[in-house]
N, CA, C and O atoms as CSV, one atom per row, in Angstrom:
chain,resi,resn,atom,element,x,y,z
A,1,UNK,N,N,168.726,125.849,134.492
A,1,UNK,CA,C,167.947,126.484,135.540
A,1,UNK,C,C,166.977,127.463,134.898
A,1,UNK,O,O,167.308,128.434,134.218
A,2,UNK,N,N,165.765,127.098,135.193
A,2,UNK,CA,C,164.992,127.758,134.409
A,2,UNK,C,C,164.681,129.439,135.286
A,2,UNK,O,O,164.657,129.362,136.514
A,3,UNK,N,N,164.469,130.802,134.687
A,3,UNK,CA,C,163.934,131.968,135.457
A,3,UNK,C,C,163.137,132.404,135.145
A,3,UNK,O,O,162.720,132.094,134.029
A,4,UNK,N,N,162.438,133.384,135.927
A,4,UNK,CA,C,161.395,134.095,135.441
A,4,UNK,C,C,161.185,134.656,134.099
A,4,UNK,O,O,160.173,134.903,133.441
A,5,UNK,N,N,162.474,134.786,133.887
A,5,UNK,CA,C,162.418,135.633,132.475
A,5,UNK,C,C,162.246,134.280,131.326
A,5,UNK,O,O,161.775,134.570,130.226
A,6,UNK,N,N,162.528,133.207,131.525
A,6,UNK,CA,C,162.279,132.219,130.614
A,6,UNK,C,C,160.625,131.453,130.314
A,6,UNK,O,O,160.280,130.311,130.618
A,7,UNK,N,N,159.785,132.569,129.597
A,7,UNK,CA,C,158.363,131.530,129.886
A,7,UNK,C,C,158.242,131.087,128.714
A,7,UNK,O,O,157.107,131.372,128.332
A,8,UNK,N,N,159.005,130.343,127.652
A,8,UNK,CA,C,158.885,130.207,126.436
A,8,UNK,C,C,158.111,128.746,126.599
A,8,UNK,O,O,158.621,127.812,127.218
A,9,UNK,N,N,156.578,128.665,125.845
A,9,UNK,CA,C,155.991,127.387,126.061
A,9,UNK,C,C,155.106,127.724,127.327
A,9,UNK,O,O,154.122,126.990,127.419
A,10,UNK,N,N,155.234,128.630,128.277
A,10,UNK,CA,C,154.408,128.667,129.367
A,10,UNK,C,C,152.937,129.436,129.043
A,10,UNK,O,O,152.990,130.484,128.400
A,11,UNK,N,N,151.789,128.985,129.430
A,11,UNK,CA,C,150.568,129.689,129.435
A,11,UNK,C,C,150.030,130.898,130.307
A,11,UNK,O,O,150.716,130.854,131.328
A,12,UNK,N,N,149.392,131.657,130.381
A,12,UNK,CA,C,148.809,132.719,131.014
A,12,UNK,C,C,149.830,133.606,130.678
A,12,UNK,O,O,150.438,133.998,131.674
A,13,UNK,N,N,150.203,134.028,129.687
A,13,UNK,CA,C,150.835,135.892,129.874
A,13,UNK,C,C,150.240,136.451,129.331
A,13,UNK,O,O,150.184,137.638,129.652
A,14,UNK,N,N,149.195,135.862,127.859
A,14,UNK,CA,C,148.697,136.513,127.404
A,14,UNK,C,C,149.396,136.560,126.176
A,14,UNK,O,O,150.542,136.114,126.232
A,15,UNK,N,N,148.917,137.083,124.827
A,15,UNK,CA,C,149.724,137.135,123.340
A,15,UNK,C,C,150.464,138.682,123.915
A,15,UNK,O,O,150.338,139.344,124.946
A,16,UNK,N,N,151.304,138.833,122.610
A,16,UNK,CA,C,152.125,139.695,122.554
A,16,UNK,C,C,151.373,140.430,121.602
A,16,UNK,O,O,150.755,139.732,120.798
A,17,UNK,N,N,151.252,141.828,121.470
A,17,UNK,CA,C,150.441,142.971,120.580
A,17,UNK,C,C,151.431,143.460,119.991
A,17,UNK,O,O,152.075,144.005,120.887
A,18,UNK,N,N,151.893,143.589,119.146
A,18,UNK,CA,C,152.852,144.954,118.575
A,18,UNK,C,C,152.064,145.958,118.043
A,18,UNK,O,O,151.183,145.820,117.195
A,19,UNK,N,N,152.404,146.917,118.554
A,19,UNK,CA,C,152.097,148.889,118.172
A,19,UNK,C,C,151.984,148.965,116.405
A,19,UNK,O,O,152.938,148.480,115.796
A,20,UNK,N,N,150.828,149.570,115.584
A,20,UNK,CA,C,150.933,149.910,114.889
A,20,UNK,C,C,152.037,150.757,114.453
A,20,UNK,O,O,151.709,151.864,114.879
A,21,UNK,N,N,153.120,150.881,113.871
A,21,UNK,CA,C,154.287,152.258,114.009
A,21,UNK,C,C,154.654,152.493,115.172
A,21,UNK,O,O,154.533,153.645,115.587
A,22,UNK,N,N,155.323,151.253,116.206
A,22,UNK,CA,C,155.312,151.566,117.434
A,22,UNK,C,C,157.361,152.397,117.458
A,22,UNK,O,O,158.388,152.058,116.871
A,23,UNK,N,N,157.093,153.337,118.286
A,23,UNK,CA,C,158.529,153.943,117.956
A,23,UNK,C,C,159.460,153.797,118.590
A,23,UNK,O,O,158.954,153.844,119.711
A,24,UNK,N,N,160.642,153.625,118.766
A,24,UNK,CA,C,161.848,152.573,119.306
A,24,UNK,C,C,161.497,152.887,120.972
A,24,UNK,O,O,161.354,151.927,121.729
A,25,UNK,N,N,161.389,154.105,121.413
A,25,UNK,CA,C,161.651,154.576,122.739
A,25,UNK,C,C,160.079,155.034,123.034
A,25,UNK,O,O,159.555,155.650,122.106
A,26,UNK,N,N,159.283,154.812,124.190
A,26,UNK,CA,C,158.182,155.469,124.725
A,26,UNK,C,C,158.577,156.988,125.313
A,26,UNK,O,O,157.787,157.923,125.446
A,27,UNK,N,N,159.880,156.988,125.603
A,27,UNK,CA,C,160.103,158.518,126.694
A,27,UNK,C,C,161.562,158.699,126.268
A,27,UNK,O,O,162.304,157.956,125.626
A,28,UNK,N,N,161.716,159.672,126.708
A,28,UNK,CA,C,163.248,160.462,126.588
A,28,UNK,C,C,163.892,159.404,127.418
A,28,UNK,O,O,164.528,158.616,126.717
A,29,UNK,N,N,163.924,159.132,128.746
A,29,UNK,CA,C,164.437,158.111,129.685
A,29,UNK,C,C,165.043,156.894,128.941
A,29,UNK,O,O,166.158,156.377,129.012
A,30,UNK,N,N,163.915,156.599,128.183
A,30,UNK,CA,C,164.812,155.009,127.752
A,30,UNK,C,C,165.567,154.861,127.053
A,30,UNK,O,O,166.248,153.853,126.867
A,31,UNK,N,N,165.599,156.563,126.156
A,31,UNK,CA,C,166.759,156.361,125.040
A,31,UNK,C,C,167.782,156.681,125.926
A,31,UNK,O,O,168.862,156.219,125.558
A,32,UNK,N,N,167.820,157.323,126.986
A,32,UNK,CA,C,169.277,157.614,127.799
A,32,UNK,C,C,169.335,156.100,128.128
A,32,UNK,O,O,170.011,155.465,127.319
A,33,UNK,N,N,168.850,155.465,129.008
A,33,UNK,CA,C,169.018,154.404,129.384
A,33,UNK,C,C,169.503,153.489,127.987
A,33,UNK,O,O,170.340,152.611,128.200
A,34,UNK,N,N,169.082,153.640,126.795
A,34,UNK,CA,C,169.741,152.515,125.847
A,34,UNK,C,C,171.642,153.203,125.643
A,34,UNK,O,O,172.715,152.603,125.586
A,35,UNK,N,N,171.310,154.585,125.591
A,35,UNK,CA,C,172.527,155.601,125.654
A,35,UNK,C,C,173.614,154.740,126.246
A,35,UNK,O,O,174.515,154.118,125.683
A,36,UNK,N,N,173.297,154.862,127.558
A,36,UNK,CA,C,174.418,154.686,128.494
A,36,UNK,C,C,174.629,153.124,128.668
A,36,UNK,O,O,175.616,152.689,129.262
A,37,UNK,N,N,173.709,152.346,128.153
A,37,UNK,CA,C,174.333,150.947,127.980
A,37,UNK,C,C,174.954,150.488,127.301
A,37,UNK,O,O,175.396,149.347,127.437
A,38,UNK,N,N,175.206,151.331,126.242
A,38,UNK,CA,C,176.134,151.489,125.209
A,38,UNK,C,C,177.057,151.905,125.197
A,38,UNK,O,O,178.003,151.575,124.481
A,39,UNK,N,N,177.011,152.778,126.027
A,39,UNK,CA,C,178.213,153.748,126.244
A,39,UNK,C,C,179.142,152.523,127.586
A,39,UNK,O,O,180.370,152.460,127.541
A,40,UNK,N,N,178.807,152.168,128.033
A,40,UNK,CA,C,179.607,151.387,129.411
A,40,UNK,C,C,179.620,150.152,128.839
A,40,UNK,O,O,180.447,149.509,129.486
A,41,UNK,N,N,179.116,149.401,127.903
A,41,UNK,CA,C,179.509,147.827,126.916
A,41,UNK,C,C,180.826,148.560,126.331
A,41,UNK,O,O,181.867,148.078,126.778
A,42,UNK,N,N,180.972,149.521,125.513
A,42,UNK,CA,C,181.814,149.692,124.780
A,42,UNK,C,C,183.178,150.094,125.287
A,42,UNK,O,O,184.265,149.846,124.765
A,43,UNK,N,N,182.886,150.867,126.574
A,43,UNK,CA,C,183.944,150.968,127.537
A,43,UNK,C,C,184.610,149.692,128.817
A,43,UNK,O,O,185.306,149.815,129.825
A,44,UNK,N,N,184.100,148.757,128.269
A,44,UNK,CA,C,183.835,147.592,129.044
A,44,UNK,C,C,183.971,147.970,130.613
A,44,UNK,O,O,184.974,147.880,131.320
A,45,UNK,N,N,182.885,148.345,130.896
A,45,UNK,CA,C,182.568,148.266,132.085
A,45,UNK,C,C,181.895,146.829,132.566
A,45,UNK,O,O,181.808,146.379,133.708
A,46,UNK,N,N,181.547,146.387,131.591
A,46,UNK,CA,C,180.474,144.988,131.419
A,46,UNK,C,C,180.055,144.501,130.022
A,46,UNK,O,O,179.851,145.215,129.040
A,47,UNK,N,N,179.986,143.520,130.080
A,47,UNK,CA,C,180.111,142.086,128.662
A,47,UNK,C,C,178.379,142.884,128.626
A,47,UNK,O,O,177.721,143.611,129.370
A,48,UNK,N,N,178.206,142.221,127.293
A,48,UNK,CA,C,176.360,141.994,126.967
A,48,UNK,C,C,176.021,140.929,128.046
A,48,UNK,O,O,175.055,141.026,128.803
A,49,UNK,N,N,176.852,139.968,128.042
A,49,UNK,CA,C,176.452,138.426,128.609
A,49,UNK,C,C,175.927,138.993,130.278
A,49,UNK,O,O,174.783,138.897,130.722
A,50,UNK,N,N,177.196,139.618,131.030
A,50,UNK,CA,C,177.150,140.101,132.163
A,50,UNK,C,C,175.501,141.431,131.989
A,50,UNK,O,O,174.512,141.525,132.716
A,51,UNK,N,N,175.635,141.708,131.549
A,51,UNK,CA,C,174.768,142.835,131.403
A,51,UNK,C,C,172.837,142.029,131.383
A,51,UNK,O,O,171.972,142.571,132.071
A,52,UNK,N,N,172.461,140.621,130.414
A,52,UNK,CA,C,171.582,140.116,130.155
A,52,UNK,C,C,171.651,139.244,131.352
A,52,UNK,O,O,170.600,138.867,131.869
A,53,UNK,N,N,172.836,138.880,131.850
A,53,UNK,CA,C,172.625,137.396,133.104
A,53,UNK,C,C,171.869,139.078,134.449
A,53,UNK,O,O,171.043,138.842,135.331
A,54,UNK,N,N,172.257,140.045,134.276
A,54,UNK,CA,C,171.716,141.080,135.744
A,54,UNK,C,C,170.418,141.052,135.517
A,54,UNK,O,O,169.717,141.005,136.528
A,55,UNK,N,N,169.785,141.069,134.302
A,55,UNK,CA,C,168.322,141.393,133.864
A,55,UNK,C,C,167.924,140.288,134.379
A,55,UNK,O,O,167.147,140.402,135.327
A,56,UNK,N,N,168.382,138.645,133.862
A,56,UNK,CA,C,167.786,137.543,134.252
A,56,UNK,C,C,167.303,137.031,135.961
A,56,UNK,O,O,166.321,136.423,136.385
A,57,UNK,N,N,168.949,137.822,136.862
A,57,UNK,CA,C,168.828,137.537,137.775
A,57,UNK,C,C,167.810,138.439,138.906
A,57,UNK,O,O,167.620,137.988,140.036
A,58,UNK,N,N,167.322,139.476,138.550
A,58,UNK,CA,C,166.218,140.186,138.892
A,58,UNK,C,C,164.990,139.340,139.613
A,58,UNK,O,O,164.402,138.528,138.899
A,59,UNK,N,N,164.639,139.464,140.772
A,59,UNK,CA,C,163.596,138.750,141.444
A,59,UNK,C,C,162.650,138.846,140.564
A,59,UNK,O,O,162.507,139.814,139.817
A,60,UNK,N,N,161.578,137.343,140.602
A,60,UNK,CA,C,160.546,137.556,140.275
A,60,UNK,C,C,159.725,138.606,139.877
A,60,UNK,O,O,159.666,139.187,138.794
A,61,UNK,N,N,159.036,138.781,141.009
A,61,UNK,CA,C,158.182,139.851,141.330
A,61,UNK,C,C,158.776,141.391,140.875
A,61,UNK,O,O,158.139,142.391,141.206
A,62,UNK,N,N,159.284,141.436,140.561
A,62,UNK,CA,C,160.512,143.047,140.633
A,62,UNK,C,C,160.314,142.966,138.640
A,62,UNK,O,O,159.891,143.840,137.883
A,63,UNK,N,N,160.906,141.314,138.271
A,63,UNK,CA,C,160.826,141.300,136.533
A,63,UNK,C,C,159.692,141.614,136.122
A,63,UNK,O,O,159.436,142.526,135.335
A,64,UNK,N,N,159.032,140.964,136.569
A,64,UNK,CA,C,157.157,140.997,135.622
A,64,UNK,C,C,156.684,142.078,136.226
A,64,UNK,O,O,155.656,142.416,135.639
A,65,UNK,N,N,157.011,143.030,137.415
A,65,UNK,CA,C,156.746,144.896,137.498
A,65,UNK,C,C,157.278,145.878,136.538
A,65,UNK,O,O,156.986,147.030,136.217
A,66,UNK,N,N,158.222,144.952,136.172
A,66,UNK,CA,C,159.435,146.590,135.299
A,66,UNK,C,C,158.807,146.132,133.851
A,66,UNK,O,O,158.449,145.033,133.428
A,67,UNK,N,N,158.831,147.675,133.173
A,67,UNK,CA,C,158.659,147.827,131.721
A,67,UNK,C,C,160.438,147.242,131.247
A,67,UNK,O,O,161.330,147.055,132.075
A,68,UNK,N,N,160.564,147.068,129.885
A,68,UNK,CA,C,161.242,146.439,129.169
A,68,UNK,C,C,162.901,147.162,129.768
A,68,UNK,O,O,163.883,146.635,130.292
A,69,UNK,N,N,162.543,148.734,129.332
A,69,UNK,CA,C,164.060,149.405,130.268
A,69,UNK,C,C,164.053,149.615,131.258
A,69,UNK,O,O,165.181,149.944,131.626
A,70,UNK,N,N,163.201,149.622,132.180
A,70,UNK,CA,C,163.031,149.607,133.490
A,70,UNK,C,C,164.067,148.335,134.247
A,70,UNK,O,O,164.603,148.386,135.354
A,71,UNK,N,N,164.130,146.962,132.988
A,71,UNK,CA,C,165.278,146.320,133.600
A,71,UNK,C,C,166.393,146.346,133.150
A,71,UNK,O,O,167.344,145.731,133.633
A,72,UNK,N,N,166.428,147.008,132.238
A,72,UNK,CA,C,168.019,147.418,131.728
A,72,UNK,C,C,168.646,148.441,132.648
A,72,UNK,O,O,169.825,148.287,132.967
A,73,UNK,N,N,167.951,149.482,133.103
A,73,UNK,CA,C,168.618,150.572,134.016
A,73,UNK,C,C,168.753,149.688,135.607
A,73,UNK,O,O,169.556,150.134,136.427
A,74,UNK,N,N,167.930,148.451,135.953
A,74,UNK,CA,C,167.887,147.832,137.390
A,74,UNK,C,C,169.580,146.939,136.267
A,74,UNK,O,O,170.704,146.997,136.766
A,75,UNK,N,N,169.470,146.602,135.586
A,75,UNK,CA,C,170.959,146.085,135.139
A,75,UNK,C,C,172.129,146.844,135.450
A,75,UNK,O,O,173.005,146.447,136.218
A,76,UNK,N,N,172.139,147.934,134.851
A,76,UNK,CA,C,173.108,148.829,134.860
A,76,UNK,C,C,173.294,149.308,136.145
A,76,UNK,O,O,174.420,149.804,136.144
A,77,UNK,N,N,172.640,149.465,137.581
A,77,UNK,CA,C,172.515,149.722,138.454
A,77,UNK,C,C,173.475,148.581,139.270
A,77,UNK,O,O,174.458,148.881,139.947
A,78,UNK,N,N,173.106,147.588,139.113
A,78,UNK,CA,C,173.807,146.355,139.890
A,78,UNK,C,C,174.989,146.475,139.264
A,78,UNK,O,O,175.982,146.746,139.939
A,79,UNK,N,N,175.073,146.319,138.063
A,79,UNK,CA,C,176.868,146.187,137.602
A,79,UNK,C,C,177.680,146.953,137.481
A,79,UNK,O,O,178.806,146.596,137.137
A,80,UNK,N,N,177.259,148.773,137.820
A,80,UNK,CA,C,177.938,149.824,138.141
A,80,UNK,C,C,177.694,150.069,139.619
A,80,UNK,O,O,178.069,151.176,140.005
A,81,UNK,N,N,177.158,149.290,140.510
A,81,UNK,CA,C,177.690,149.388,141.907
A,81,UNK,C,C,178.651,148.903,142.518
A,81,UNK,O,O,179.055,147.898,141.933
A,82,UNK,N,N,179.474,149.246,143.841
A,82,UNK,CA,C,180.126,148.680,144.000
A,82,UNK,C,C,180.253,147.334,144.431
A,82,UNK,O,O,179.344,146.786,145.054
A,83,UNK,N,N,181.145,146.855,144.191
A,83,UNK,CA,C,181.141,145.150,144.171
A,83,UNK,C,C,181.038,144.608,142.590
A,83,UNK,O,O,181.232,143.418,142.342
A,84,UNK,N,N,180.690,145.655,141.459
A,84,UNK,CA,C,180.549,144.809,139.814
A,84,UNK,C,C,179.459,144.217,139.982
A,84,UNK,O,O,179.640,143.221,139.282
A,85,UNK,N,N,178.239,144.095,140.502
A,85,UNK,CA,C,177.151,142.960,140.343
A,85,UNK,C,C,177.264,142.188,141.016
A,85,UNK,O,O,176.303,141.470,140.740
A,86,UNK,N,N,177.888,141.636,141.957
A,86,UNK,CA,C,178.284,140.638,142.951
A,86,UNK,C,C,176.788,140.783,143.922
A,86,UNK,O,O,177.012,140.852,145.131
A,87,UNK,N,N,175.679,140.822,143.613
A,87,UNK,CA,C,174.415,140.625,144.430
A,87,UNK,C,C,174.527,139.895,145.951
A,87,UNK,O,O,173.514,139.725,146.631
């Protein structure tokens, strides 16, 4: 089943640029956000697998809006609510 997040081979996104010296985190935010995804994998609150299938399952329109942690924290959001991710 192919998703949004899969455009490997697809046309129009445009090339990918990488940052001269680009530095791991743009803002304080995303290093918390890498923080605490780390911190709740290791406490198994949630698998990587579980954690990458929440990113995948992200609507369309919602994936190609969010910056890169913007869907890691919409991850962590679904699988620390109640229900575990059960969308």
């Amino acid at each position: 089943m192919s998703r949004v997040n899969d455009v490997g081979g697809q046309t129009g996104f445009g090339p990918v640029v990488p940052e001269d010296d680009e530095p791991p985190f743009h803002a304080d935010w995303e290093a918390r956000v890498y923080a605490l995804n780390v911190a709740l994998v290791r406490r198994g609150a949630y698998t990587l697998d579980e954690f990458r299938d929440a990113i995948e399952r992200m609507p369309p329109q919602e994936y190609l809006a969010a910056s890169y942690y913007e869907r890691w924290l919409h991850a962590i959001d679904v699988l620390t609510a109640p229900g575990g991710g059960d969308e």
